[in-house]
N, C-alpha and C positions, 0 to 999 in steps of 0.2 A: 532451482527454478520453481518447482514445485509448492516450496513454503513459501515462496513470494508469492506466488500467484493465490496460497490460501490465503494468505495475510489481506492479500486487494480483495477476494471474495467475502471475507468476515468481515471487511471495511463498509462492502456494497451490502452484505445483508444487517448491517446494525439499525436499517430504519433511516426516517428523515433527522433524528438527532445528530447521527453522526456520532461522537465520541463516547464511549463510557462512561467520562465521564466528565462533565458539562463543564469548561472553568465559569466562573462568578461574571464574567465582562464579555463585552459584544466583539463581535473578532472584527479585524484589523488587517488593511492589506497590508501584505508583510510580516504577519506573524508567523512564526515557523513553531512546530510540533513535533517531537521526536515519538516514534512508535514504534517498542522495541517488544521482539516475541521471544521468551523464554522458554525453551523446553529442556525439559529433562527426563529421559528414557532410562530406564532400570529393567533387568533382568537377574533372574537367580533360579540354579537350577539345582539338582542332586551336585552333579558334576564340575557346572561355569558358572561364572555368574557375570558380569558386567554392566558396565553404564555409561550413557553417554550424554552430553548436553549440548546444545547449538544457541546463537542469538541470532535473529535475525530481527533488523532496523529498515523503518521505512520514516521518512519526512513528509510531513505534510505541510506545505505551503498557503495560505491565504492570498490565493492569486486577484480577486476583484470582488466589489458588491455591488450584487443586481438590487433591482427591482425585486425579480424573483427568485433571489438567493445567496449563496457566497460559493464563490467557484473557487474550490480546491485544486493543487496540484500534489500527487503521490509521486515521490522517487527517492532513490535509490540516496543515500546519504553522500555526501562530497567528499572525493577523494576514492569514489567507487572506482576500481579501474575500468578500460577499454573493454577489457574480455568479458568481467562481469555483466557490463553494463550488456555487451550485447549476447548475450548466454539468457537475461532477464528483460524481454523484450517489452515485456508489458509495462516498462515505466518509461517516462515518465508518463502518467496516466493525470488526466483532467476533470475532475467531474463539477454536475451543481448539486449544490446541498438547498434544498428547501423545506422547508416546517411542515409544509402540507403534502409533498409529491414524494415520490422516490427518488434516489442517487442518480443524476441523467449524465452518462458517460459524455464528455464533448470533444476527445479526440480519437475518437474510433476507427477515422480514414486512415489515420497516422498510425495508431495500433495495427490495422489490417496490412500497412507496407512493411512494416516492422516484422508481423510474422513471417510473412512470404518470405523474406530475407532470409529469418531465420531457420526456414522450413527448407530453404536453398541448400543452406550452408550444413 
């Protein structure tokens, strides 16, 4: 839960561009994004040594375009299960992307019921 919630924070601090890197063409509702985080941990010691790797994917949807922007949707990629899905509460998350403003979260209510849930359970 932890690297998903990094992955949405590195999402929300990249700026009003949004992606690292810009495709060539005006986005489209309905385009989709795959955004996949690779890591890879190593260790070595006198003794042990070991290593380990993870992927973790997040989607990005092109939900609408405004006037003042293109509202994204971040979630969890299809075919996530039940448990994950609610283990990872903070998606699916909604924001607007504008040239001039910062990333404006737009379902935060929904987020806030979502933790409670999760903070229950």
């Amino acid at each position: 839960m932890l690297r998903l919630l990094a992955v949405l924070c590195v999402l929300l601090l990249q700026g009003p561009n949004g992606r690292a890197e810009q495709p060539p063409f005006e986005d489209r509702v309905g385009d989709t994004y795959e955004i996949r985080l690779e890591s890879v941990s190593k260790t070595s010691g006198t003794v042990t040594s070991g290593s380990s790797s993870d992927v973790t994917t997040l989607v990005e949807r092109v939900i609408a375009l405004r006037d003042s922007g293109v509202e994204l949707e971040f979630d969890l990629p299809e075919g996530t299960s039940a448990e994950d899905r609610t283990r990872n509460w903070q998606f699916p998350a909604r924001v607007l992307k504008s040239s001039d403003q910062p990333l404006q979260l737009l379902n935060g209510a929904e987020l806030e019921v979502r933790v409670q849930d999760w903070l229950k359970r």
